[in-house]
N, C-alpha and C positions, 0 to 999 in steps of 0.2 A: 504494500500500500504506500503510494507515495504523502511526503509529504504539503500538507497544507497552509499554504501564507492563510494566517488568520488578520494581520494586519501592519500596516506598512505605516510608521509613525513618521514619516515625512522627512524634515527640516533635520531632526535629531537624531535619524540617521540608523534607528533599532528598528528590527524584523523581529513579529516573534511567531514561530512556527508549532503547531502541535507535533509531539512527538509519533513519530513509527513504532511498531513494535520491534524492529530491529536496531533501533536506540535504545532500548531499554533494556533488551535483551547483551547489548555489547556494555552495556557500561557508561551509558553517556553521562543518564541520570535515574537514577530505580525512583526516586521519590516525588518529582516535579512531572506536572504533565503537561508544562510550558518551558520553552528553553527563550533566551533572548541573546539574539544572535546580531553582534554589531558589524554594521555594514563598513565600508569603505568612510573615511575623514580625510578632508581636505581644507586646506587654509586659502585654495582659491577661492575668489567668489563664484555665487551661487546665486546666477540671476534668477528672481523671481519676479510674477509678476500680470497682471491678466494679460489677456492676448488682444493688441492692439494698443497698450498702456503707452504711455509715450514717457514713463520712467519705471525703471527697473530697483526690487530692493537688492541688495548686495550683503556682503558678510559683516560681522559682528566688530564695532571698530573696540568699542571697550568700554567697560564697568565701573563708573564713577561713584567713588564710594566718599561719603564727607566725612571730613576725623577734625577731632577738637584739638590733637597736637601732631604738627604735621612732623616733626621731627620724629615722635615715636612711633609714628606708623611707618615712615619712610624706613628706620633701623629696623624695624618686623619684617618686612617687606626685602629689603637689603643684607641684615648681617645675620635675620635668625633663620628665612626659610629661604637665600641665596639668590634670590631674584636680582635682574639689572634694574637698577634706577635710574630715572633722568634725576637732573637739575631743578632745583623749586623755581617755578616761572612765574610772575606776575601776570597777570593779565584783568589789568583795573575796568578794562570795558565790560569784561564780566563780573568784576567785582571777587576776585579766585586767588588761590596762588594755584598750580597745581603740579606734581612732580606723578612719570608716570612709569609703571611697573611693567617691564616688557614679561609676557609670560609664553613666547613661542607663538601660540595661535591666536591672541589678540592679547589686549591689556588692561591695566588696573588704572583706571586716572583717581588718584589722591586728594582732593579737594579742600582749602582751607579759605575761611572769608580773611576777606581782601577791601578794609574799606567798612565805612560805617551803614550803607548799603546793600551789602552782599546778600545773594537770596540762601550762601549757605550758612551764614548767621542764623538766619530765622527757622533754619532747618535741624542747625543745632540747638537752637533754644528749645525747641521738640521734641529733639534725640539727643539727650545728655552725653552718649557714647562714641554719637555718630554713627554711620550703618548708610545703606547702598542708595544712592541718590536719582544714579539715572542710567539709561543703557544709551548707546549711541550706537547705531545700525549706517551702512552707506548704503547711499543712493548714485546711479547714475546721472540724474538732472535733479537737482534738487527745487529750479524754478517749477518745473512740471510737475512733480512729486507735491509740492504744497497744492501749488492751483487743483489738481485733485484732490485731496484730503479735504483741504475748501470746500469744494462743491461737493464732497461727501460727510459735509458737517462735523470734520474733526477739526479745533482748535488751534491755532498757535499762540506762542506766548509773547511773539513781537508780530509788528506788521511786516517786515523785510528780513530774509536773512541777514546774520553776521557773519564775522570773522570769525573762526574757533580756535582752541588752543593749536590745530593742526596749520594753520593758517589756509584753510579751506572753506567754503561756507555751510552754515550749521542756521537748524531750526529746530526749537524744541516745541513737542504738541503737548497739550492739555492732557495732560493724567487723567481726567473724570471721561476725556472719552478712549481713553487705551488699559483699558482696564485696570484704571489704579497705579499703572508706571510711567516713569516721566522717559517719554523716547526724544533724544536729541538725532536728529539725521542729521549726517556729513556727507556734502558731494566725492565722492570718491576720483 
């Protein structure tokens, strides 16, 4: 009896197939009658995107996490679990400093307010701890990517794109309509 894809979880890359009786009988697994079988990983992108769409999403650029001491997180990040770090960067249009954590297939951005403005002040008056702030996903057109979101009633948090830490342009959407996460898009 062959076996059967029960289901193909997309984006994240797992298959998970019911087992044969000739897996269970060889040893694969006597006690599971589900195996999860990881497919193929790649750090290219990964155009998505409906058919016809005049922009494309792309891979995952990185995990903005705000910390109340940027120094100690940087030395976590650096001297205790070996990662590269950049350099603390200013960048007062954001109101930021931010230092980032290369992790091989995307990265850690460090966040600390910058300024008596900063939106991660007010983030940390909420999260004593600090804790993970925003994902930042590319885009290939990021004018066309908003004008849709637009007219499919998702949010932005400025009227124009900015500059980003990458020196590329970035737009971040309203969390109340991306299910409770704050997504920042960077034109790739």
């Amino acid at each position: 009896m062959a076996s059967a894809v029960l289901k193909v979880a997309g984006w994240c890359g797992l298959v998970f197939r019911r087992q044969t009786h000739t897996d269970i009988v060889t040893g694969l697994s006597r006690f599971s009658r589900l195996t999860v079988l990881r497919t193929h990983s790649t750090t290219a992108t990964l155009h998505q995107g409906l058919p016809g769409s005049l922009w494309k999403l792309g891979r995952l650029n990185h995990i903005a996490i705000a910390v109340p001491d940027m120094e100690k997180a940087t030395a976590l990040y650096r001297d205790v679990l070996g990662a590269t770090v950049s350099d603390k960067v200013p960048l007062p249009e954001h109101g930021v400093y931010t230092v980032f954590v290369e992790l091989g297939n995307t990265k850690l951005e460090l966040l600390h307010p910058l300024g008596e403005k900063s939106p991660i002040a007010g983030f940390l008056q909420k999260n004593k701890s600090g804790g993970m702030h925003h994902i930042c996903i590319e885009v290939d057109n990021i004018n066309a990517a908003i004008a849709d979101l637009k007219a499919k009633n998702i949010r932005t948090l400025s009227a124009e794109p900015r500059i980003g830490a990458h020196g590329k342009p970035v737009m971040f959407l309203h969390p109340k309509d991306c299910d409770g996460v704050l997504v920042e898009l960077e034109e790739a």
